[in-house]
C-alpha positions as CSV (number, residue, x, y, z in Angstrom):
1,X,-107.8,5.5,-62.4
2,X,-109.5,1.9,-61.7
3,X,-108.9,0.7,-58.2
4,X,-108.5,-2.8,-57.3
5,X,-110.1,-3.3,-53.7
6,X,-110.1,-6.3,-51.4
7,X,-113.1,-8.0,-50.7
8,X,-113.8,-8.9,-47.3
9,X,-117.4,-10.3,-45.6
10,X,-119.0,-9.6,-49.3
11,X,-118.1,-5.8,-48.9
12,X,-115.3,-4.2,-51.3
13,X,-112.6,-2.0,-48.9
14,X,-109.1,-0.2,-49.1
15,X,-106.0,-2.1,-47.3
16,X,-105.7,-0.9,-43.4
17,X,-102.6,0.8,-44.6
18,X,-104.0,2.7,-47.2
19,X,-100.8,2.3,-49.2
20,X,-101.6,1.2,-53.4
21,X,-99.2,-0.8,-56.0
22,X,-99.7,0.5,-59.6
23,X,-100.7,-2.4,-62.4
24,X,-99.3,-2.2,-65.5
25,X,-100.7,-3.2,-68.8
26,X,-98.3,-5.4,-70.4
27,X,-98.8,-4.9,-74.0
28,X,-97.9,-0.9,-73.7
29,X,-95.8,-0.8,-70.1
30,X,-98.1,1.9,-69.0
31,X,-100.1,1.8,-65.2
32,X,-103.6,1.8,-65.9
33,X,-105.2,0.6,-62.2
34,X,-104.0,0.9,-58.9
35,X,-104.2,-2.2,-56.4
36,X,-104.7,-1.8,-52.6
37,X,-101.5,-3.0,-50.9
38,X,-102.9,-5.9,-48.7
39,X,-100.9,-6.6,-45.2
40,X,-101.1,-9.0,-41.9
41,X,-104.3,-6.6,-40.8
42,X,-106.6,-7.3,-43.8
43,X,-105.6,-11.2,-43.8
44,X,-107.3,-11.3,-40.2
45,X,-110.2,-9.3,-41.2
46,X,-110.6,-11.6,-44.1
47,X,-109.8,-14.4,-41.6
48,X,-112.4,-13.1,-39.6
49,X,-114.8,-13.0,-42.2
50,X,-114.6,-16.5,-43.0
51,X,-114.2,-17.7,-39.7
52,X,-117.9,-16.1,-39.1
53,X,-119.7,-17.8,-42.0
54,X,-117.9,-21.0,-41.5
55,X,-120.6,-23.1,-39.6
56,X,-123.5,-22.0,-41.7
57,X,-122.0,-22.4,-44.9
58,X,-120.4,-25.8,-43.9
59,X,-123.8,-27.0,-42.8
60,X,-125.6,-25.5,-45.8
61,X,-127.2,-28.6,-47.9
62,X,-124.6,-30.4,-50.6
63,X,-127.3,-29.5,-53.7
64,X,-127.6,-25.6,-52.4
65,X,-123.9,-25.0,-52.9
66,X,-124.1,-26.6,-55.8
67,X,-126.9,-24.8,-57.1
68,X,-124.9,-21.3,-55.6
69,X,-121.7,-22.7,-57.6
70,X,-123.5,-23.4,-60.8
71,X,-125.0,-19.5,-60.9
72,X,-121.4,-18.4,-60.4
73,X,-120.5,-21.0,-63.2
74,X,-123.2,-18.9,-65.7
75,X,-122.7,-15.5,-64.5
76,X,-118.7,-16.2,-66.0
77,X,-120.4,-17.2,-69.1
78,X,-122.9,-14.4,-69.6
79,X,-119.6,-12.1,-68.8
80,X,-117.0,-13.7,-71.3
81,X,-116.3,-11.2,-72.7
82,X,-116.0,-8.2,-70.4
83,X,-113.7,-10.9,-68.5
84,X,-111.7,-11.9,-71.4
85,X,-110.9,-8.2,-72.2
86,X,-110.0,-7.4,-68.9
87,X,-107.8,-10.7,-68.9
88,X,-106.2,-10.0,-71.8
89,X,-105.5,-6.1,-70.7
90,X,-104.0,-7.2,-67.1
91,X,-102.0,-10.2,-68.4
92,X,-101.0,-9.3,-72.3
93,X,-102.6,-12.7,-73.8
94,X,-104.6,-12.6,-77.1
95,X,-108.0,-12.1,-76.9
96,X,-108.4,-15.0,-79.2
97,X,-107.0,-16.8,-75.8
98,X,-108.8,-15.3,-73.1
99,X,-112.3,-15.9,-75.1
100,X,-111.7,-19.5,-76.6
101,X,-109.5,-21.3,-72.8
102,X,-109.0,-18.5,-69.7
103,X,-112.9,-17.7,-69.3
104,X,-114.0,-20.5,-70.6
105,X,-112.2,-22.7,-68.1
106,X,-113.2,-20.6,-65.3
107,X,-117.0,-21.5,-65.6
108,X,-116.0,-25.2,-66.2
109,X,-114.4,-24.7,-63.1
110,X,-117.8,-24.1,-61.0
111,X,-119.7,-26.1,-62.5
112,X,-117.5,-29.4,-62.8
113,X,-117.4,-28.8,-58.9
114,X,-120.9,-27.9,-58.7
115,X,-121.4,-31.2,-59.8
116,X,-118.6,-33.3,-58.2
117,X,-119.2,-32.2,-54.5
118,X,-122.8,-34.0,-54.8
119,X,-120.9,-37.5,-56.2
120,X,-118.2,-37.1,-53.4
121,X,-119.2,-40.1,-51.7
122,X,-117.6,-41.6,-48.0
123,X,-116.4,-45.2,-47.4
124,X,-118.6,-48.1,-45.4
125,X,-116.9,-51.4,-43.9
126,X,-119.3,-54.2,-42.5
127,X,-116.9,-56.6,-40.1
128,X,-118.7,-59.2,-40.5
129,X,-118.3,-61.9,-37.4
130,X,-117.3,-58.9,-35.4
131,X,-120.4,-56.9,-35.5
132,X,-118.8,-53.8,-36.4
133,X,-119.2,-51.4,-39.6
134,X,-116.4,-48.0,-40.1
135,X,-118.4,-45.5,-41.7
136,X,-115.9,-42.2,-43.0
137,X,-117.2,-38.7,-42.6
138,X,-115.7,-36.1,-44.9
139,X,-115.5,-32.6,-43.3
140,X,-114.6,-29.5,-44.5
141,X,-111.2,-28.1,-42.8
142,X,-112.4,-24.7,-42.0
143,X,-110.7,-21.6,-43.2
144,X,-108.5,-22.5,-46.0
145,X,-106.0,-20.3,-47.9
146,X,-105.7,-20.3,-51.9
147,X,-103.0,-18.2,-53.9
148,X,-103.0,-18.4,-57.3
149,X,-100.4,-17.1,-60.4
150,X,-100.3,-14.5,-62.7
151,X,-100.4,-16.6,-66.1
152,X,-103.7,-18.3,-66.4
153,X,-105.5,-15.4,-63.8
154,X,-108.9,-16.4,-63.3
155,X,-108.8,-20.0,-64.9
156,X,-106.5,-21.2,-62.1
157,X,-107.9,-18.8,-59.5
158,X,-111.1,-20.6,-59.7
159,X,-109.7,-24.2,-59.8
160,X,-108.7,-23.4,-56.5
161,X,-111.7,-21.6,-55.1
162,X,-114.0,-24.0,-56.6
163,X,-113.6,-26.7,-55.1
164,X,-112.4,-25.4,-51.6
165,X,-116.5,-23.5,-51.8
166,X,-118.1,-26.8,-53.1
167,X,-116.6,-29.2,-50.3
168,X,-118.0,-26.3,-47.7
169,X,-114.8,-24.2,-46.4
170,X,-114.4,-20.7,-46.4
171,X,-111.9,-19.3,-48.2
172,X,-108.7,-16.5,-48.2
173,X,-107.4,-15.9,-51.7
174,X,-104.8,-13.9,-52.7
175,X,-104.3,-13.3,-56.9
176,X,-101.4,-12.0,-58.1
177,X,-100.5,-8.7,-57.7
178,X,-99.7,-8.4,-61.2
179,X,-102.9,-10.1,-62.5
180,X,-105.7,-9.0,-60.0
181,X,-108.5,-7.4,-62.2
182,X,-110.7,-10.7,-63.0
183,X,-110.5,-11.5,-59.7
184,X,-111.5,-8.3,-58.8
185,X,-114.7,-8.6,-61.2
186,X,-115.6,-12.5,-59.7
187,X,-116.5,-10.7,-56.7
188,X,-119.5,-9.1,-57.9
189,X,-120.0,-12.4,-59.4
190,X,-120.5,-14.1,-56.7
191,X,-122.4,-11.3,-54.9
192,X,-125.3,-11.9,-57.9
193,X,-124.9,-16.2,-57.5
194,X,-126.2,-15.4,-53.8
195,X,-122.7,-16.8,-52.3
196,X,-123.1,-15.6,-48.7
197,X,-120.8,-12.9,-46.9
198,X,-117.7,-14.1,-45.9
199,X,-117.3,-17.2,-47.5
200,X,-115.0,-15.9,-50.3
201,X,-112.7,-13.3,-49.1
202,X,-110.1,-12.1,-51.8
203,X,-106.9,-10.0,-50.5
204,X,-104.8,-8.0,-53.0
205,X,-101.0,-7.4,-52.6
206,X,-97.5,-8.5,-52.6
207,X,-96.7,-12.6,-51.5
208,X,-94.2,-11.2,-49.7
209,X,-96.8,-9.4,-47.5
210,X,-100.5,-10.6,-48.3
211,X,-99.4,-14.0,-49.1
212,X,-97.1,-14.8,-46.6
213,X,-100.1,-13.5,-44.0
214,X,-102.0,-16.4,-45.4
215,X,-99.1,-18.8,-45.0
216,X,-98.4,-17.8,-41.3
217,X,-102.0,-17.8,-39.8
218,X,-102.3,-19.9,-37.5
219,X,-106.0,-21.0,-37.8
220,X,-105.6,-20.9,-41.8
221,X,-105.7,-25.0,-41.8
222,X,-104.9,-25.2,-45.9
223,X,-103.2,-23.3,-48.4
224,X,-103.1,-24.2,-52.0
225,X,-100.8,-22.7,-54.1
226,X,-99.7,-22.5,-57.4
227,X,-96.3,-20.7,-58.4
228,X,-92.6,-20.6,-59.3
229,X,-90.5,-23.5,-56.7
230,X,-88.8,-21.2,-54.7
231,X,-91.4,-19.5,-53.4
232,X,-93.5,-23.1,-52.9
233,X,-90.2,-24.0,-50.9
234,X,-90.4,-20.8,-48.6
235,X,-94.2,-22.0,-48.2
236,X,-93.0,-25.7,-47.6
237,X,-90.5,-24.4,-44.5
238,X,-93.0,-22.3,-43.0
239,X,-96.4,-24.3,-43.1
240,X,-95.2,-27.5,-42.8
241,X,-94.0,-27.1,-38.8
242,X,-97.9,-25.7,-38.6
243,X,-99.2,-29.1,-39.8
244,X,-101.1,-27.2,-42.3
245,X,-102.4,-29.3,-45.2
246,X,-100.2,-27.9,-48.4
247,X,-100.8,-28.2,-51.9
248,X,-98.4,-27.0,-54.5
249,X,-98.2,-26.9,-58.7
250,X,-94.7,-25.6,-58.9
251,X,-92.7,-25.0,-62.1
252,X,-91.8,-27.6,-64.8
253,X,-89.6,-27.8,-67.4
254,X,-91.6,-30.2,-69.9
255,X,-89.8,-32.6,-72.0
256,X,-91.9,-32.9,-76.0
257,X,-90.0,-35.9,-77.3
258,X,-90.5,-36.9,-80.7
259,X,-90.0,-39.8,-82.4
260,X,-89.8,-41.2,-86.2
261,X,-93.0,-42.9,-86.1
262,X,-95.3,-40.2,-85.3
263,X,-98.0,-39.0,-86.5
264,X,-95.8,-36.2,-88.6
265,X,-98.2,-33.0,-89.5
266,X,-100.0,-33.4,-86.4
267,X,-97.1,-33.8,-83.9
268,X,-95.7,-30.6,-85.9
269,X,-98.7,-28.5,-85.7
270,X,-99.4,-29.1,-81.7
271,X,-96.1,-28.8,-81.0
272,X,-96.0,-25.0,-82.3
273,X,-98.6,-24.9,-79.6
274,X,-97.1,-26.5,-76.8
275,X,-94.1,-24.3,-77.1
276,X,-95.3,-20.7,-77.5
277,X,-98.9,-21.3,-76.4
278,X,-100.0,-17.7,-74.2
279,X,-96.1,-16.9,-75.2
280,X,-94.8,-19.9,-73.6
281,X,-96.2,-19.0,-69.8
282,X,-97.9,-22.3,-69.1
283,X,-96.6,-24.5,-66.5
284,X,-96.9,-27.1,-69.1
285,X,-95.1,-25.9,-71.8
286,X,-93.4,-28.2,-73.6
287,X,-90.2,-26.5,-73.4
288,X,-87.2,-29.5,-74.2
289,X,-87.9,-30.7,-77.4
290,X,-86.3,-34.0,-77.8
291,X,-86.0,-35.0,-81.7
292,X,-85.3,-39.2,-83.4
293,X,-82.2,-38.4,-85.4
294,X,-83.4,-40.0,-88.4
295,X,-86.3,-36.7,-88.8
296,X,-84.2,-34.2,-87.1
297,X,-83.1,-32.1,-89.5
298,X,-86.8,-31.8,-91.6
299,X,-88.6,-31.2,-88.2
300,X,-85.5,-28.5,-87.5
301,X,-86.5,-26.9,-91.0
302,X,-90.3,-27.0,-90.6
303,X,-90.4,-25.9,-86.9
304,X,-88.6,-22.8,-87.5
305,X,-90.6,-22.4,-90.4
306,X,-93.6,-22.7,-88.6
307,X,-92.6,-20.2,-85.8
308,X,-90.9,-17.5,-88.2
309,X,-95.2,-17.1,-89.2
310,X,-96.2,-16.5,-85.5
311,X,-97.8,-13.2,-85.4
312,X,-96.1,-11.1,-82.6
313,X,-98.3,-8.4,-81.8
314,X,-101.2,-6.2,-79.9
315,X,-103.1,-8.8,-77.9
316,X,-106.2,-7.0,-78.7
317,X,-105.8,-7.8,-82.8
318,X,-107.2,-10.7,-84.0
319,X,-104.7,-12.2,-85.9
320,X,-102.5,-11.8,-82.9
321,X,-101.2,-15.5,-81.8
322,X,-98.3,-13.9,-79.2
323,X,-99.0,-11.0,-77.3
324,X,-96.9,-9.4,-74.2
325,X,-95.0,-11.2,-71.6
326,X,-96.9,-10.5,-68.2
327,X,-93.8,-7.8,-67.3
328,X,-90.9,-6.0,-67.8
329,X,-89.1,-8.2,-64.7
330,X,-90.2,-11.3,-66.6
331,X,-89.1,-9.8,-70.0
332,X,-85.7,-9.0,-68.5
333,X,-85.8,-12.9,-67.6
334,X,-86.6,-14.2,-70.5
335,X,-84.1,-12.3,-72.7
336,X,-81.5,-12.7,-70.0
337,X,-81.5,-16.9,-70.4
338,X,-81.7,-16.0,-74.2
339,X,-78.3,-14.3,-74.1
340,X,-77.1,-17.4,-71.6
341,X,-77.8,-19.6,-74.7
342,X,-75.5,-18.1,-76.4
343,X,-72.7,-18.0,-73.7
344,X,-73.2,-21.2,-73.3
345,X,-72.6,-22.1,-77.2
346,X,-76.4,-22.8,-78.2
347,X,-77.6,-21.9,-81.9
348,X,-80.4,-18.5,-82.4
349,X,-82.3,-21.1,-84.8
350,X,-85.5,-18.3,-84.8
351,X,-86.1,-14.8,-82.5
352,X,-84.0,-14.0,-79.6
353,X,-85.0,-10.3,-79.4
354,X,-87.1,-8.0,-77.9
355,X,-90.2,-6.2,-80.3
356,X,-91.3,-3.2,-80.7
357,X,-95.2,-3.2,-81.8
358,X,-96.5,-0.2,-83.6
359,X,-98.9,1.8,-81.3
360,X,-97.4,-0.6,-78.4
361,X,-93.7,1.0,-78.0
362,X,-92.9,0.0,-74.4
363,X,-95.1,-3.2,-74.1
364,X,-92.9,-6.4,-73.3
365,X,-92.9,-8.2,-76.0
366,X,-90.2,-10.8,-77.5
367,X,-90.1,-13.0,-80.7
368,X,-90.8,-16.4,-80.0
369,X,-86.9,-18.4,-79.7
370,X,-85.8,-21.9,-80.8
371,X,-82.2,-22.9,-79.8
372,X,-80.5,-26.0,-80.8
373,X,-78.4,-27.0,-78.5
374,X,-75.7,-29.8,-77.9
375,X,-75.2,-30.4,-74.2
376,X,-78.5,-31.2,-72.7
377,X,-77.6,-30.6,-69.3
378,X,-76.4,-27.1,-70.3
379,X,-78.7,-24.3,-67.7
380,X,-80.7,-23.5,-70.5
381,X,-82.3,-26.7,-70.8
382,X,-82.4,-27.3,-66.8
383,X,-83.8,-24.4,-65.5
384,X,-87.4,-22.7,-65.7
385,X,-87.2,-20.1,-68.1
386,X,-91.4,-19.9,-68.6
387,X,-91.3,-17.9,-71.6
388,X,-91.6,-18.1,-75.6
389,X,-87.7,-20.0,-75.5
390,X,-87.3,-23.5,-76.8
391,X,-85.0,-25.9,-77.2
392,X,-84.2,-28.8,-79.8
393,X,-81.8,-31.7,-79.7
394,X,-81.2,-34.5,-81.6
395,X,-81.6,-38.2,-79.7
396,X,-81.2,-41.8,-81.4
397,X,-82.3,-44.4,-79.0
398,X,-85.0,-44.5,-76.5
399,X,-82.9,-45.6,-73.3
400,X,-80.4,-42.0,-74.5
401,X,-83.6,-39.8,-74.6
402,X,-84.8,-41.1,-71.1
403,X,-82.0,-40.1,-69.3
404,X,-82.2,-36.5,-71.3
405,X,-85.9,-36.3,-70.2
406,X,-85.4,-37.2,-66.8
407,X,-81.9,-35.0,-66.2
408,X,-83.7,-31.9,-64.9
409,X,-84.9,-31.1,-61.2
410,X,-88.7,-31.1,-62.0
411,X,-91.4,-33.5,-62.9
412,X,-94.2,-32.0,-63.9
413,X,-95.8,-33.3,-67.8
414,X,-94.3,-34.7,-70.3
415,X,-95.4,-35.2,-74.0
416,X,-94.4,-38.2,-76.5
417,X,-94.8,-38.8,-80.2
418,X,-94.9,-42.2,-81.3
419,X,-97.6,-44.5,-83.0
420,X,-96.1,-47.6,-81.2
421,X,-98.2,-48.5,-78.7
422,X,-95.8,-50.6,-76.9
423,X,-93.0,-47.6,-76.8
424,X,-95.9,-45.1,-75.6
425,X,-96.2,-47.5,-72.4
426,X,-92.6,-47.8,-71.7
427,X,-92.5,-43.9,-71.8
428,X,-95.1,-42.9,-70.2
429,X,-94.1,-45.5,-67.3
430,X,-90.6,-44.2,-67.2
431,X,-90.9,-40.9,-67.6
432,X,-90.5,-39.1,-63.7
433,X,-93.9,-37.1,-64.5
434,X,-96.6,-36.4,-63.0
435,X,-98.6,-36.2,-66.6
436,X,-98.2,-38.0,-69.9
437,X,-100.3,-36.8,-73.0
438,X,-99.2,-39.1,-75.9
439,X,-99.9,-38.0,-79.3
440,X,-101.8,-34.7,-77.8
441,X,-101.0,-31.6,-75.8
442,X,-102.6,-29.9,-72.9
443,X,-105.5,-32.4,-73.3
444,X,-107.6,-32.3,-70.0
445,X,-110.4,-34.1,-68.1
446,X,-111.3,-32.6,-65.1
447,X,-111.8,-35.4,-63.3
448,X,-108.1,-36.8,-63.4
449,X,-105.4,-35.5,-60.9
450,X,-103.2,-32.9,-62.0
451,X,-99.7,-31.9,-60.2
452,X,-96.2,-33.2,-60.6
453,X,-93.2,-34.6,-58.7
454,X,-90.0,-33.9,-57.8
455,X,-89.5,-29.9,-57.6
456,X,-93.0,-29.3,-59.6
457,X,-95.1,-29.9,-56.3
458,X,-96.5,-32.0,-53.9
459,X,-100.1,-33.3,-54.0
460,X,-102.9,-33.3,-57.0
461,X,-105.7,-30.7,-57.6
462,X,-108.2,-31.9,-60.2
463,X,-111.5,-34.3,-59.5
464,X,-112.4,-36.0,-56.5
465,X,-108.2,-35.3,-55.6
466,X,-108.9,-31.6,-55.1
467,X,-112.0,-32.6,-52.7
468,X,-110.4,-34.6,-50.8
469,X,-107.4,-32.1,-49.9
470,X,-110.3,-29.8,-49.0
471,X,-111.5,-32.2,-46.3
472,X,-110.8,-34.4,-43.5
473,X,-111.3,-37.7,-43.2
474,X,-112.9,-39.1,-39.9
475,X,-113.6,-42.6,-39.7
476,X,-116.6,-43.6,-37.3
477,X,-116.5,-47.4,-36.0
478,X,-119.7,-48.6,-34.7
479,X,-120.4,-52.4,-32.8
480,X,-123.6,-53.3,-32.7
């Protein structure tokens, strides 16, 4: 059976404990690797590690990183698909998926940051009169911390790593424990790109053990993470009295509102996507679908429509467009706020149940959901349910769909329909989001910030954002 081993100062080794967690391939429910079961003692080694190769990889010059960065960047590429497959097997997304956005993404991930770090320019103020000029100095922190989630593995792995490399720290990662093969297979990765020893250390295991490790050490001066709130809260108590620099893209709970002047077969075709997109496990989902009264009831018939003709299935068939949820906890999650939607009087428009899949048995896999319901603050439409479950209301006026919009505890995106470019402004200045994408979907420039408000995080990842969290700012006043 496949082991999945920690990589510390460029070499691969067992946990101190030598205890394993078995890794289950969603789309049949059977273990297929073994993970070694990372604790405090392999965080300091890693520490360690990176502590070591800080001062000569913070002093190494701005266009060899890059050059080091942009070799990773290809390696990805030239491996697309051994990655993709092994994606797809460790996390239950098509294939179709993992090929065309997870991989992908990854190697835009190394070499957009390949190419930022050498644009990441400092700050110069001439007093003039006074005889004085500021200069600002940008240094890396140190030894940083990033832990990453289990539904886009090594696409948001890497947009963490990336940047932290480029901007010259050395880093402690953590995957998750139920998604840590392509992590696993980026270490060899770097090992060809020439990435010296100890400058990427990657620790396997539980949050509650590995992860909180990275949290608590004391000389750790960052950590970036990306996960459900309650565990960014636990990170926000415990890091915070450290004065540790924290970044965290929490849930969301994405409102998709719709209005009668859109843009009709469009807005219905990409919003099939941005509800059951890699079976609705993207942060930015848009899960609350808002609806003008005057189209309601043909985009109610068309949607479902639309969704009855999703192909549930193998991930590894290639007219699969859902495959498995990530696990049988999560399955039991989903279908658990399915059957709360009914308690709590919503309408099974489409789905609601479990699957069976021929030659798949025990993989989790449900049939993608769409609940009307009538009460928008009702749980179902509040709380993070980060599955292939939708819901659809009917609104008339813009000030009524606001307030429905802005009800819930997060802030994450948000997407609007409309061809009226004054009403587009309105909402998107309105709206308590930290994204807007009017008239599109999951439409990204790497260069832009990315993160939300409210309970969906605090800071931005993304562009020059990202290397700026990675360093400090020292200003330098000089009289002459």
């Amino acid at each position: 059976m496949k082991k999945i081993l920690n990589y510390i100062n460029g070499n691969y080794c067992e946990a101190v404990s030598g205890k394993w967690l078995d890794n289950y391939n969603p789309s049949t429910g059977k273990i297929y690797s073994q993970i070694t079961d990372s604790s405090q003692e392999d965080v300091e080694l890693a520490y360690q590690a990176a502590k070591k190769a800080f001062p000569k990889w913070s002093n190494t010059p701005i266009e060899e990183r890059s050059d080091i960065l942009l070799r990773i960047s290809t390696l990805i590429e030239k491996n697309l698909d051994a990655l993709a497959e092994a994606e797809t097997r460790d996390n239950g997304k098509p294939l179709s998926l993992a090929k065309s956005v997870d991989i992908p993404r990854a190697s835009s991930n190394f070499k957009f940051f390949a190419h930022a770090i050498t644009q990441f320019a400092s700050e110069a103020h001439e007093s003039i009169g006074r005889n004085t000029i500021n200069f600002t100095l940008k240094h890396p922190l140190g030894v940083v911390g990033c832990i990453s989630p289990w539904n886009l593995p090594l696409y948001l792995f890497t947009w963490k790593i990336a940047p932290a490399l480029a901007s010259g720290n050395c880093v402690v990662a953590k995957p998750s424990e139920i998604t840590p093969v392509t992590a696993f297979l980026l270490c060899e990765i770097c090992t060809q790109a020439g990435l010296p020893k100890g400058v990427l250390n990657i620790v396997q295991g539980m949050g509650s053990t590995a992860g909180h490790a990275i949290v608590t050490h004391p000389d750790i001066k960052a950590i970036s993470f990306t996960g459900g709130t309650k565990t960014g809260e636990h990170i926000a108590r415990t890091a915070a009295p450290m004065f540790k620099k924290l970044s965290l893209e929490l849930g969301g709970k994405n409102p998709n509102i719709i209005f009668a002047d859109c843009e009709y077969d469009k807005m219905l075709a990409v919003t099939v996507k941005s509800s059951f997109a890699n079976q609705g496990q993207i942060c930015l989902c848009g899960s609350r679908i808002f609806v003008e009264k005057s189209i309601y009831q043909q985009f109610k018939t068309d949607f479902v429509a639309k969704v009855k003709q999703l192909k549930v299935g193998n991930p590894f068939d290639k007219d699969t467009q859902i495959g498995a949820l990530v696990s049988k906890p999560h399955l039991e999650k989903v279908v658990s706020y399915i059957q709360l939607a009914k308690e709590e009087g919503g309408t099974l428009l489409c789905g609601g149940e479990k699957l069976t899949v021929n030659g798949s048995e025990n993989g989790y896999y449900v049939e993608p959901t769409i609940i009307e319901i009538l009460d928008y603050k009702c749980r179902v439409n509040q709380e993070e349910i980060f599955g292939p479950v939708v819901t659809i209301m009917p609104f008339e006026t813009e000030e009524e769909v606001l307030t429905m919009a802005n009800s819930v505890k997060y802030g994450l995106s948000a997407t609007v329909w409309t061809t009226n470019l004054n009403r587009s402004m309105r909402m998107s200045k309105a709206l308590e989001t930290g994204i807007v994408w009017v008239n599109t979907w999951l439409n990204r420039d790497l260069r832009t910030p990315f993160g939300g408000i409210k309970n969906s995080g605090v800071g931005r990842e993304g562009g020059f954002e990202a290397l700026n969290f990675f360093t400090e700012p020292k200003n330098v006043c000089i009289k002459y």
